[in-house]
N, C-alpha and C positions, 0 to 999 in steps of 0.2 A: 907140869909144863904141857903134857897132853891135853888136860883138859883147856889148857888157856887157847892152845891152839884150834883145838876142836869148837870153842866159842868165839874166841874175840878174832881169830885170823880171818873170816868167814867176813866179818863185821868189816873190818880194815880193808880186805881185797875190794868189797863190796863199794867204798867209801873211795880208793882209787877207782874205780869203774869210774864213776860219778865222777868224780874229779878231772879225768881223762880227758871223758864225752864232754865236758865244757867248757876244757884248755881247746875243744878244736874248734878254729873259724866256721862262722855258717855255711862256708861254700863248700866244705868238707862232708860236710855231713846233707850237702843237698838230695834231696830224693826226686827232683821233680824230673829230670834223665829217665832215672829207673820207672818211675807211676807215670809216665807219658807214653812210656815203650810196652809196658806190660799191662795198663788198664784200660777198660772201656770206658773213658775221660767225656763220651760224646752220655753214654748212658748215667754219668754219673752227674755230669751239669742238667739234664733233663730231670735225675731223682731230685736232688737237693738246691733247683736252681732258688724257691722259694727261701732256703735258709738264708738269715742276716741276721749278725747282733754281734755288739763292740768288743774286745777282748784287749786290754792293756789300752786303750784310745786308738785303738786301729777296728776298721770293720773289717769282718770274718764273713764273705759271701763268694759265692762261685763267681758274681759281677764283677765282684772288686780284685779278688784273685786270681782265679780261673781255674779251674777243673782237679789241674795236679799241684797247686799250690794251697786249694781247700784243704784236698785230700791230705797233704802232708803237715799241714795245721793239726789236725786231730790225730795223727801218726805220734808229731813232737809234743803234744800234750798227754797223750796215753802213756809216753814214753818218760816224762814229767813222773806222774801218777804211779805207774808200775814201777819204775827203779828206787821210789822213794816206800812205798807199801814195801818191798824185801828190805832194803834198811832197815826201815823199825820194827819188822817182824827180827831179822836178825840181831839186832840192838836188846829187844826184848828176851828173845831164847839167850843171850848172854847175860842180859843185867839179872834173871831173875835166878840166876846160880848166885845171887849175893845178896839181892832185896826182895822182902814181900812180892807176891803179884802186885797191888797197886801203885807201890812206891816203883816198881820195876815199868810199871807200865807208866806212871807220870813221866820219869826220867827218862823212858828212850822216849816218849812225843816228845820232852824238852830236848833232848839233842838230835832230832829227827829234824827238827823246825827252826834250829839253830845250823844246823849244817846246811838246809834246804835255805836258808837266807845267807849264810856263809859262800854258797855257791853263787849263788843270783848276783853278791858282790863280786865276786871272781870274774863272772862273764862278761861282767863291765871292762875288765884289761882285757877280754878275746875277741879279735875280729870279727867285724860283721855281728856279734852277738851284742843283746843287751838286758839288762836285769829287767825285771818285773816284779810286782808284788803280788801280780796275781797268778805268778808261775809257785810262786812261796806258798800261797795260800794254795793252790791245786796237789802241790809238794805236801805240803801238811796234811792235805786230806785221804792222799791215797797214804803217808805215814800212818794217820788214825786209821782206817780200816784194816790195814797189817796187821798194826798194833791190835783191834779188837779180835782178828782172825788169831792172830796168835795167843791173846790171852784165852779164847775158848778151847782153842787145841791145847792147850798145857791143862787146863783147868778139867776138862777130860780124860787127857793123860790120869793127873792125879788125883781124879776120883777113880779110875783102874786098879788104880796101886793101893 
């Protein structure tokens, strides 16, 4: 029971995190209050005022947004990326107490990318939110490099031992 705890609880809390963060409406989770109050929004439309390019059929430009609405764009896609890269590293430190490394490592990308489109359907019932497939696919990508960081730290590991 220790060990199950010590692996798969880690995996589950991780998984309510997730689950949480995209039961709540968009206006909940707004940052643009907080990034208007605390950033220099004037120096930051002058660095990046040249950036523009589509993301889901929406443009992604300081023109079309503005300043703290940029900035919180690649906030909520970091946030995409990083919460789903600890998933599957932690999916993997669990699966691989029972499969090969690369059976361990197909299996959590496949429920890494299964979960991360499992959600994107979910945000469809949450307020203000709405699914994407290119939030899945940015979800799978920061999965896979978890996934790679963690099969070289195990693989490490057990050439030590």
């Amino acid at each position: 029971m220790k060990k199950w705890m010590a692996y798969w609880l880690p995996v589950i809390v991780w998984a309510g995190v997730i689950f949480y963060s995209s039961s709540q409406p968009y206006k909940k989770q707004d940052l643009k209050p907080t990034l208007t109050e605390y950033l220099p929004l004037h120096m930051i439309d002058s660095a990046f005022s040249w950036v523009k390019f589509d993301y889901a059929g929406d443009e992604v430009s300081i023109q079309h947004l503005g300043a703290a609405d940029f900035v919180q764009f690649f906030i909520r896609k970091f946030a995409h990326f990083s919460v789903y890269f600890i998933l599957a590293f932690l999916l993997y430190r669990a699966i691989r107490q029972y499969l090969r490394e690369g059976a361990a490592f197909i299996l959590s990308l496949l429920i890494t990318v299964l979960y991360a489109a499992s959600d994107e359907f979910h945000q469809h019932f949450t307020g203000g939110r709405s699914p994407h497939v290119e939030d899945v696919i940015l979800d799978s990508v920061g999965g896979l490099i978890g996934l790679i960081l963690a099969f070289f730290i195990y693989k490490k590991i057990k050439l030590k031992k």
